[in-house]
Structure formats: structure tokens, C-alpha cells
C-alpha positions as CSV (number, residue, x, y, z in Angstrom):
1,X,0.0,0.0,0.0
2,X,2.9,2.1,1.3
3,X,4.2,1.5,-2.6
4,X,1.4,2.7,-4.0
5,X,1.1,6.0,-2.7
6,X,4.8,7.0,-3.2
7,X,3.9,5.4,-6.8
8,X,1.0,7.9,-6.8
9,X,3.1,11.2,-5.5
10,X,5.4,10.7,-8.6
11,X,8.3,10.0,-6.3
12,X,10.1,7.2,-6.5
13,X,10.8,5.0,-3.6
14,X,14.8,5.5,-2.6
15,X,14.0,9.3,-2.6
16,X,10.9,9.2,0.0
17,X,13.1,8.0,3.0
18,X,16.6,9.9,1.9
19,X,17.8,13.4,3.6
20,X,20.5,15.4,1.8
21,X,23.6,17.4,2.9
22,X,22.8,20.7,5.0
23,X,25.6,22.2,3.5
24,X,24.5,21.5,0.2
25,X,21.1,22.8,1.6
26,X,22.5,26.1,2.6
27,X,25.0,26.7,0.1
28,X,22.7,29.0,-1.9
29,X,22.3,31.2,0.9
30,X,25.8,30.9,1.4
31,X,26.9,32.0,-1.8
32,X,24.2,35.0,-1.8
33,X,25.8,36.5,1.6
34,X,29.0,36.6,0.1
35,X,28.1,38.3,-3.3
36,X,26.2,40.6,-1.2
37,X,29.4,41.0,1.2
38,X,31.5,41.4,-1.3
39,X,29.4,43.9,-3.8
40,X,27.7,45.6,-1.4
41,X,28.6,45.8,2.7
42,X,32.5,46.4,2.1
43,X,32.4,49.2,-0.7
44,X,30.1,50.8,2.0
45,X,32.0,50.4,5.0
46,X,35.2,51.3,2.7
47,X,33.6,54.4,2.0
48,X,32.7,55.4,5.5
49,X,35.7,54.6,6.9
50,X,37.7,57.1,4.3
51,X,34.6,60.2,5.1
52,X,35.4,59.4,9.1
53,X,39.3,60.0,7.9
54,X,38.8,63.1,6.0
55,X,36.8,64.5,9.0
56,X,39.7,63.8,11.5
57,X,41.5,65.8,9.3
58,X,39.5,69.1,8.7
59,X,41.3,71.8,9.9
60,X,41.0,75.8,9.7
61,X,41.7,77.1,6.3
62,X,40.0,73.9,4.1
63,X,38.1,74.5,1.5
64,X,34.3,72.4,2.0
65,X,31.1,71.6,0.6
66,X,28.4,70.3,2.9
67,X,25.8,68.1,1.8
68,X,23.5,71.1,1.3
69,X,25.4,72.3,-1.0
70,X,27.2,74.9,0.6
71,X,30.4,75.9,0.2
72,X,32.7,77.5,2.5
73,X,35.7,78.0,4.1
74,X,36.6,76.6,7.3
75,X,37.1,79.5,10.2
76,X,37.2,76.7,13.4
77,X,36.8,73.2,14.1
78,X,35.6,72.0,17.8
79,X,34.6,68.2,18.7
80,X,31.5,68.0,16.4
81,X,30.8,71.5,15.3
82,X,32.8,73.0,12.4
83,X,32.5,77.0,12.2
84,X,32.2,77.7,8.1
85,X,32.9,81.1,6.7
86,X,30.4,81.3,3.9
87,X,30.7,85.3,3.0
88,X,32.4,88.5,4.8
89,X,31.3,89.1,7.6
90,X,28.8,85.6,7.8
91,X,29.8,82.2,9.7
92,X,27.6,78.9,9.9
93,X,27.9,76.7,12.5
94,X,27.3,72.9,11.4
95,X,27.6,69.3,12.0
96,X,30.8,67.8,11.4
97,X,29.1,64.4,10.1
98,X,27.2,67.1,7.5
99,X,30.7,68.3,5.6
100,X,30.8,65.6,2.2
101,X,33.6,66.9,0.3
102,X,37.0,68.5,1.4
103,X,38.2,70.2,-1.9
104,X,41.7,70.8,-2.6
105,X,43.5,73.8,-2.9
């Protein structure tokens, strides 16, 4: 009877009772996390790594644009608050984590 219904499923017999590899299982996933790793998270933490590097190394004088769109000149820089000369006579304070390019001289 047992025959008979694995006959019916369209399943042969050996392959009712069998159970595969796990890692062969999982090694779809596997190869999807690192494609995504390697296309995707590194570039990204790459990338932020270099901004944190340029903001360590602001200092009075540099020529920035924040991600506004403004562009200015550095007057100070304190912990997390950079003083930007934008005009005579006119100074903005902002966020460091705001300043997206340091442009050279």
C-alpha cells in the first residue's frame, strides 16, 4: 500500500526515505551572503571609513562643501561643530558628520 502511494506522488521510492547534505542545503544562501558582502557591505564600510578619515583631518583654512550644498571655508573646528565662513562678515555653524567633500587647494 505504502508503494502505492509513493507510486502515486510521482516520487520514487529511494527518494521518500533519503535526507540530503545541510551544506549543500544552505550553500545557496551561502553564496548570496557573500556576493552581497563582497558587492555591497565592504564598498560601504570602505567608503565610511575614508569620510570618518577626512573629518579627523578638517582643519582651519579647508576648503568644504556640505551636503547642502554649501560651500565655504573653514574659520574653526571643535569636537562635532565645524565654524564655516560662507561670505564676509557671515559664519555657519554645522555638524561635522554634514561636511561631504574636502576640496583641494
Amino acid at each position: 500500500m505504502e508503494n502505492l502511494l509513493v507510486y502515486a506522488l510521482g516520487m520514487p521510492a529511494s527518494q521518500g526515505q533519503g535526507q540530503g547534505n545541510p551544506i549543500v542545503a544552505f550553500l545557496p544562501l551561502i553564496l548570496m551572503f557573500l556576493i552581497f558582502y563582497f558587492l555591497l557591505i565592504r564598498p560601504q564600510q570602505k567608503k565610511q571609513k575614508e569620510h570618518q578619515a577626512m573629518l579627523n583631518e578638517l582643519k582651519k583654512g579647508d576648503n568644504i562643501v556640505t551636503s547642502g550644498g554649501i560651500h565655504g571655508i573653514v574659520a574653526s573646528v571643535k569636537d562635532n561643530i565645524v565654524a564655516v565662513k560662507v561670505a564676509d562678515n557671515v559664519k555657519l555653524d554645522i555638524a561635522k558628520n554634514c561636511i561631504s567633500v574636502v576640496e583641494k587647494k
